[in-house]
TORBA-578744 format. One record per residue (C-alpha): residue number from 0; residue in one letter; x, y, z. Coordinates in Angstrom, 2 decimals. Last residue first. Layout:
N
PT    nr   rest        px        py        pz
PT   NUM      a         X         Y         Z
...
END
This chain:
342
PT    nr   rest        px        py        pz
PT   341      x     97.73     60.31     58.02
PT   340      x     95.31     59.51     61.59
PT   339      x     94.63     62.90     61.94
PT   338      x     93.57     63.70     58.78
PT   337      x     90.89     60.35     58.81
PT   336      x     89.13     61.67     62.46
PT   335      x     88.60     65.02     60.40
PT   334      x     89.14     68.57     60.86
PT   333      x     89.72     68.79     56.64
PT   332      x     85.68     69.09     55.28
PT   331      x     83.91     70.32     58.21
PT   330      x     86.31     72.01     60.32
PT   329      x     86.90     74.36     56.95
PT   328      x     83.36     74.99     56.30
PT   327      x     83.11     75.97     60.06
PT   326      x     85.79     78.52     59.28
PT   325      x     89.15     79.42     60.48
PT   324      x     91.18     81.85     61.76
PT   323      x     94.47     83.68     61.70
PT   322      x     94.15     83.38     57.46
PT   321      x     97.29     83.75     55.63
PT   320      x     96.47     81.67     53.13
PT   319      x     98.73     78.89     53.40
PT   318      x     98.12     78.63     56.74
PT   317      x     94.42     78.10     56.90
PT   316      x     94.66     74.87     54.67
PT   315      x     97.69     74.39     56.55
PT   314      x     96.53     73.87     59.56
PT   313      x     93.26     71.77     58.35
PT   312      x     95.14     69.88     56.48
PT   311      x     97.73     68.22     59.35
PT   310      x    100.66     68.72     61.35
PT   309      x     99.51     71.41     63.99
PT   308      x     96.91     70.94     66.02
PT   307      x     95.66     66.99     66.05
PT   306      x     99.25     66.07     64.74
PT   305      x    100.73     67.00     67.97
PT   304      x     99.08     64.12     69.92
PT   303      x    100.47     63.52     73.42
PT   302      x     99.39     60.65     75.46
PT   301      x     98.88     61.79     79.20
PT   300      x    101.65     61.33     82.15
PT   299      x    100.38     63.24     85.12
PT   298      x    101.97     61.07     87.84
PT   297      x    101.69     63.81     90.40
PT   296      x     99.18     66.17     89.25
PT   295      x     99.81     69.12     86.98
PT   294      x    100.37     72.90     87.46
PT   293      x     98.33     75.85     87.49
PT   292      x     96.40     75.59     90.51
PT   291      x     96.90     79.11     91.75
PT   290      x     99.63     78.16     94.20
PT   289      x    101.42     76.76     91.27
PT   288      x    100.87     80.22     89.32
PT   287      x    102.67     82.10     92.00
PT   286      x    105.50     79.62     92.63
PT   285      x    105.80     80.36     88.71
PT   284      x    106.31     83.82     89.13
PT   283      x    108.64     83.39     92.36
PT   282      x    110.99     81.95     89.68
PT   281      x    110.41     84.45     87.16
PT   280      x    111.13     86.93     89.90
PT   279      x    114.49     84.99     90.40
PT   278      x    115.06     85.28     86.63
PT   277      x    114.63     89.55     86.92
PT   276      x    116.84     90.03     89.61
PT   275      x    118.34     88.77     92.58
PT   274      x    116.10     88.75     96.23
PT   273      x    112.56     89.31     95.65
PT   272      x    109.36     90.83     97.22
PT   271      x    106.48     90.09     95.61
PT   270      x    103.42     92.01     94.86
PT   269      x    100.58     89.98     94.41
PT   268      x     97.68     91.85     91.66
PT   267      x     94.34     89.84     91.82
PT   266      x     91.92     89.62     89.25
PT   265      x     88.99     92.07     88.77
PT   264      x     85.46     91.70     90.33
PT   263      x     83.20     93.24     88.18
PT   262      x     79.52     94.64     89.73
PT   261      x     75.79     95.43     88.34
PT   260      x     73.44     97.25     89.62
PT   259      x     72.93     99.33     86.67
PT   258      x     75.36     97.93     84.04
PT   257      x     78.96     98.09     83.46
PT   256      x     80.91     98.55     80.47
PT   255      x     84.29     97.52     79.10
PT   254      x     85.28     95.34     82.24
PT   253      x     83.64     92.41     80.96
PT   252      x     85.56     92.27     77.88
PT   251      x     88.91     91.61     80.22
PT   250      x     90.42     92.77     77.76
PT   249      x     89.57     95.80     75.53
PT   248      x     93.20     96.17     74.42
PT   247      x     94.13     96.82     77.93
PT   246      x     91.77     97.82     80.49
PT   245      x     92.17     98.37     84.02
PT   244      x     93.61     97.11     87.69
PT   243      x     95.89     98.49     90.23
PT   242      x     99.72     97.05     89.59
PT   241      x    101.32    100.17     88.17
PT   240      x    101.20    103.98     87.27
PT   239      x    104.42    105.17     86.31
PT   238      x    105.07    108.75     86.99
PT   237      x    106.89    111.83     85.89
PT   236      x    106.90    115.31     87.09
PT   235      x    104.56    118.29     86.21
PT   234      x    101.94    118.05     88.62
PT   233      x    101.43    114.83     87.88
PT   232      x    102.62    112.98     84.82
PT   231      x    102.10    109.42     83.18
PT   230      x    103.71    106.34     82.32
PT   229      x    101.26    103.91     82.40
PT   228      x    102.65     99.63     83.47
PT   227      x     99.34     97.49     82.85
PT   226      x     99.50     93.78     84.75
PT   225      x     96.87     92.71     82.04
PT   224      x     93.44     90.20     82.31
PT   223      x     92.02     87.56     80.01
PT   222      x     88.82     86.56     81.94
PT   221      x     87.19     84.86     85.18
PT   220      x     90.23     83.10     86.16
PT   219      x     92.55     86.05     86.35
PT   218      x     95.83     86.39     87.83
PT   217      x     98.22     89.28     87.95
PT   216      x    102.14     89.68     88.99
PT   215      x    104.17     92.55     90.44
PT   214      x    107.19     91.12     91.18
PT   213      x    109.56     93.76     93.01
PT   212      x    113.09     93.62     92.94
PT   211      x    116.17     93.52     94.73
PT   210      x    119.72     93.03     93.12
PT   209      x    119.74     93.43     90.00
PT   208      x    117.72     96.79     89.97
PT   207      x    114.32     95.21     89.57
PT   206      x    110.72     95.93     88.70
PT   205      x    110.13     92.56     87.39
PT   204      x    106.40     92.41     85.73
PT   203      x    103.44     90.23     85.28
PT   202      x    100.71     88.66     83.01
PT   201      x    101.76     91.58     80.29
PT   200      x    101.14     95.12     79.35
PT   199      x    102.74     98.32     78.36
PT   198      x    100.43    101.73     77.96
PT   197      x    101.28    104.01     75.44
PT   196      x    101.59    102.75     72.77
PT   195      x    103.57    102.10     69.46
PT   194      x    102.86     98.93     67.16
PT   193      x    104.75     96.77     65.41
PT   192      x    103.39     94.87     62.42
PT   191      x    105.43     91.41     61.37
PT   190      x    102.99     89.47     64.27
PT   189      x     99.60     91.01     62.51
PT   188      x     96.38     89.07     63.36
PT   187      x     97.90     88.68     67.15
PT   186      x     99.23     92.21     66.87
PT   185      x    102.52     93.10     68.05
PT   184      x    103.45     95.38     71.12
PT   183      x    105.25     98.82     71.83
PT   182      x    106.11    100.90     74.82
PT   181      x    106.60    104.37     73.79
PT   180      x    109.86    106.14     74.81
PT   179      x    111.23    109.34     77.05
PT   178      x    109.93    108.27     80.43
PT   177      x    109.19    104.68     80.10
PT   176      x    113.17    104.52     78.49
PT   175      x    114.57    106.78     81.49
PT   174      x    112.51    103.72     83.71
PT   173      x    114.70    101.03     81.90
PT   172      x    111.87     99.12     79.58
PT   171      x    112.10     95.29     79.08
PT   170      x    110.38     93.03     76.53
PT   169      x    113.45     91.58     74.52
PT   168      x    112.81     91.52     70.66
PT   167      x    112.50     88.15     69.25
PT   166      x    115.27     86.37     66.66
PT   165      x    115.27     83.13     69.23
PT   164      x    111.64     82.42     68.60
PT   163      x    109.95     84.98     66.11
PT   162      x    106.88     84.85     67.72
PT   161      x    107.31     84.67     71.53
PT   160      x    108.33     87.90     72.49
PT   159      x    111.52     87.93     74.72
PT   158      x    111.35     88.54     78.35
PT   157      x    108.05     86.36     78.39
PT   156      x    106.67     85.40     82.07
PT   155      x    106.71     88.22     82.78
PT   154      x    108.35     91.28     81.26
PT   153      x    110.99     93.08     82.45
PT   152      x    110.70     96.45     83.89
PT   151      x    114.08     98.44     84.80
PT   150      x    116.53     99.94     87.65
PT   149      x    120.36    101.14     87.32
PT   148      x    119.24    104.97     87.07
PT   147      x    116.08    104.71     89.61
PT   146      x    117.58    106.27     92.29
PT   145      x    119.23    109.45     90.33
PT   144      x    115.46    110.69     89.17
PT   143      x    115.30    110.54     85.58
PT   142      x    115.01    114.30     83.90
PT   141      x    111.48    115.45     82.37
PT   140      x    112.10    119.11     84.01
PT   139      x    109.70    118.11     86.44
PT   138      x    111.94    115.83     88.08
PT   137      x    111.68    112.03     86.83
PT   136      x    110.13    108.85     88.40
PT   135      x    107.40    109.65     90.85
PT   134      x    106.18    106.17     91.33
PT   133      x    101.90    105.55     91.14
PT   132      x     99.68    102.19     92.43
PT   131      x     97.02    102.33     90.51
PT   130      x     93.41    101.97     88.61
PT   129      x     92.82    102.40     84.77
PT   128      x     89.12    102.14     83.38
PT   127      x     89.22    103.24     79.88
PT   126      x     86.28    100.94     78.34
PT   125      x     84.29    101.29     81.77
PT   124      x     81.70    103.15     79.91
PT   123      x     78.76    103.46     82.74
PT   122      x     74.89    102.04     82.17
PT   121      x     72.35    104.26     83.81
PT   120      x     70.32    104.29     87.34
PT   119      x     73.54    104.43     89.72
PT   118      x     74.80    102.07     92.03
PT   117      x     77.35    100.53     89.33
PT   116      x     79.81     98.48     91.64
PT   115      x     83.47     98.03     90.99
PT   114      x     85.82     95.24     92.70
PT   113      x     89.25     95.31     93.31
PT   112      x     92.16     92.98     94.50
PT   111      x     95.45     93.32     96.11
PT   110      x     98.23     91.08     97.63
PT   109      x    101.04     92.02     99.57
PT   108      x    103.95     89.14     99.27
PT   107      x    107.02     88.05    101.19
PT   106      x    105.30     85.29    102.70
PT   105      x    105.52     84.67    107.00
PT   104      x    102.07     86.68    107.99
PT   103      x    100.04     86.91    104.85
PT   102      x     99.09     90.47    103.76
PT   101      x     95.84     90.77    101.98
PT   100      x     94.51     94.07    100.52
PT    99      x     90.75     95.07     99.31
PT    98      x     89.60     97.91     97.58
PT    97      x     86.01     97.87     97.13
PT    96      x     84.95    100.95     94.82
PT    95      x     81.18    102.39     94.08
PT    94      x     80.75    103.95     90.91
PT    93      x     77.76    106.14     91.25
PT    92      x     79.92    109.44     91.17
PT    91      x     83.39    108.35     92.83
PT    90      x     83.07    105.65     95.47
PT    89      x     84.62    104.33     98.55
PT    88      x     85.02    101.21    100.06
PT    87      x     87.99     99.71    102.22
PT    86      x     89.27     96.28    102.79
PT    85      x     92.09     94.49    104.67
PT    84      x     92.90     91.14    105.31
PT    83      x     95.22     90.00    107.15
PT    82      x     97.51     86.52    107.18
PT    81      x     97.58     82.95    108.42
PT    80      x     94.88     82.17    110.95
PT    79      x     93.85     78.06    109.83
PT    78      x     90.53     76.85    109.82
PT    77      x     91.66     75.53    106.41
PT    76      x     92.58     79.21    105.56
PT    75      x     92.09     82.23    107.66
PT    74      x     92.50     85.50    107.09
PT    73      x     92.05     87.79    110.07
PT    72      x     89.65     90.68    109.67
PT    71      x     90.01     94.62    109.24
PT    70      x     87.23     96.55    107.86
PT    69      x     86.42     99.49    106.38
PT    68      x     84.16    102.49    105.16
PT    67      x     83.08    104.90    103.27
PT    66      x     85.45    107.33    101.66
PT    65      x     84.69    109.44     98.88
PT    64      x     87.01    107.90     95.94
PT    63      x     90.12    110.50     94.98
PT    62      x     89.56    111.28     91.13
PT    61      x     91.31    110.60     87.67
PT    60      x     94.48    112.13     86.33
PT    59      x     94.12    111.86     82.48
PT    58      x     90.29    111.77     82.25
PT    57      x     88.62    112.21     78.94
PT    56      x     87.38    108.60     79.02
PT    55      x     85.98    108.02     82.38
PT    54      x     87.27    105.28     85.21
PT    53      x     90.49    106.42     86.45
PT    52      x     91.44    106.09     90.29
PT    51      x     95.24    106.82     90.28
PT    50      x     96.97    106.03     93.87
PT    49      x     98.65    109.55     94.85
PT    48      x    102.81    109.29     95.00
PT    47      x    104.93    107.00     96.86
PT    46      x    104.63    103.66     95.49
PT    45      x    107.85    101.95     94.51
PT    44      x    109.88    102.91     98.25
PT    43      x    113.13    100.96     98.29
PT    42      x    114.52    100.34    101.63
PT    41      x    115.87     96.71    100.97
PT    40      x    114.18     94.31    103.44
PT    39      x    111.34     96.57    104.30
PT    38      x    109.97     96.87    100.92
PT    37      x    107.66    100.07    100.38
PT    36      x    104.75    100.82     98.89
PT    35      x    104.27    104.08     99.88
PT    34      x    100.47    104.27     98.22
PT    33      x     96.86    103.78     98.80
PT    32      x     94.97    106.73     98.81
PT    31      x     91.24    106.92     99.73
PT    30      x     89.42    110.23    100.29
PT    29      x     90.39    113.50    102.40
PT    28      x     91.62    111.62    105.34
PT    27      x     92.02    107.78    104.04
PT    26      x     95.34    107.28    103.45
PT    25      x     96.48    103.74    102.96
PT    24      x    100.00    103.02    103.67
PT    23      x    101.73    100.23    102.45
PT    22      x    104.62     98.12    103.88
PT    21      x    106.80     95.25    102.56
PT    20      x    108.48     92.37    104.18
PT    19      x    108.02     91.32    107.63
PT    18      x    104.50     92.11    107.28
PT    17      x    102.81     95.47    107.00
PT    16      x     99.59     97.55    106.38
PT    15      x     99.57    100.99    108.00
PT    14      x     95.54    102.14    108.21
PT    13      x     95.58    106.08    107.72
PT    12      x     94.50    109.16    109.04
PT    11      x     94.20    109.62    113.03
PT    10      x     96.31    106.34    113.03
PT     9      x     95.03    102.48    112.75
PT     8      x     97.96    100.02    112.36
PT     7      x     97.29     97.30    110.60
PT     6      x     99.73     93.59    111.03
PT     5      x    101.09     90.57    109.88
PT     4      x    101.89     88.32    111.94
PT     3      x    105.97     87.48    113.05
PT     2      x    106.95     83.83    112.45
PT     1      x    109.76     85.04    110.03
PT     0      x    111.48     82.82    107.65
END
């Protein structure tokens, strides 16, 4: 592993973020624009067109934030120097934009996070917010750029949907299907019913050609929040729009307005690099979700009682008629200490 730090270059334009693994660029002449995202390992460039800022409803390519400001700092942990961190604030109307990057020293991961501020007088619809890294995928005569011919997305952690067990559909999109294809999901209230759209979500993503990939991965403690793949166009070619942060069937609910003076903080978005394909990303998924305290202590060993949520009355009294929720009436009369002792 390497021992080099990570580092920011400061040109006439742009800061340079890199560590021994990936790259970005963030362009600030002319407003802010993250993008080249680029692994240094294997070549492959997945950001390298304008960063989509998208906050309003009617909007379809979004603005450039007003730049501000930045700052460059050493992250330190335990006392401990082990990484950069890198933040810059902008705004577009009264919505103010901290866009903030950390790149440890010796891990093959860039890490991003964003927070919104309302500094204007009246409430703002944040229902359609949708913020991004973008990839020129196809020539503007719709075709697949040659590159990206033995590359797809696979979903993370769940490559096949979990509802119909070993009969499920596999999540994963090759970048001619993003281009030509909807994405699709299933309804919690409605698992049979599949759905067409337009934007694809899920805790993570492989972006991977077999042989290297990118994980692009999100966590959120505060509420239920979507890595979002968009295809999309500008100026007549193709895009994806990934990583970033927005809205995806209205969650997180605290993104879907914000108030006068008010902020949201979204999860973080780590981009990984990996060597193999979509399992190793799984892999480096779950070293992701240790590292966020998901995971048990040693000599975790608790009683397990399957009964209390499944095998008993109050299941199947919902079950059997088709209901996806219950009632208090219900809790009362068949959630009881007796039914799970049967």
């Amino acid at each position: 592993m390497s021992t080099e730090k990570a580092e920011c270059k400061q040109t006439k334009d742009r800061l340079i973020i890199e560590n021994s693994y990936l790259s970005l660029n963030i362009v600030l002449e002319g407003g802010i624009n993250p993008t080249n995202l680029q692994c240094k390992k294997s070549g492959i460039v997945y950001a390298d067109s304008k960063y989509q800022y998208r906050y309003l409803v009617w909007e379809r390519k979004g603005k450039i934030p007003q730049y501000i400001k930045h700052s460059i700092k050493r992250h330190l942990t335990n006392g401990s120097e082990n990484g950069l961190d890198i933040t810059v604030i902008g705004k577009i109307r009264d919505l103010e934009i901290e866009h903030s990057f950390f790149a440890p020293n010796t891990e093959p991961y860039i890490e991003e996070r964003i927070t919104v501020r309302n500094i204007g007088k009246e409430t703002i619809d944040t229902s359609s917010i949708s913020f991004g890294f973008t990839k020129t995928v196809g020539d503007n005569k719709g075709q697949l750029l040659k590159n990206l011919s033995d590359s797809k997305v696979v979903a993370v952690p769940y490559r096949r949907e979990c509802w119909f067990g070993r009969n499920g559909e596999y999540i994963e999109y090759t970048f001619k299907d993003l281009i030509n294809k909807k994405g699709w999901y299933r309804p919690y209230f409605s698992q049979a019913e599949k759905v067409l759209c337009e934007k694809l979500g899920s805790e993570g993503w492989a972006w991977t050609n077999g042989t290297h990939s990118l994980l692009i991965a999100k966590h959120n403690l505060e509420g239920m929040e979507f890595s979002v793949i968009e295809p999309n166009e500008n100026d007549s070619k193709s895009i994806i729009q990934f990583g970033g942060a927005g809205v995806w069937h209205e969650d997180p609910e605290a993104a879907l307005k914000l108030e006068a003076g008010k902020e949201l903080r979204f999860g973080v978005t780590r981009y990984v690099f990996v060597e193999g394909g979509w399992k190793e990303c799984y892999y480096a998924f779950r070293k992701f979700m240790d590292e966020m305290g998901h995971g048990t202590p040693n000599g975790f060993n608790p009683p397990i009682h399957w009964k209390e949520l499944y095998d008993h009355l109050f299941w199947w009294a919902t079950k059997a008629t088709g209901r996806h929720y219950d009632t208090v009436e219900d809790r009362q009369r068949l959630y009881t200490f007796a039914s799970l002792e049967e």
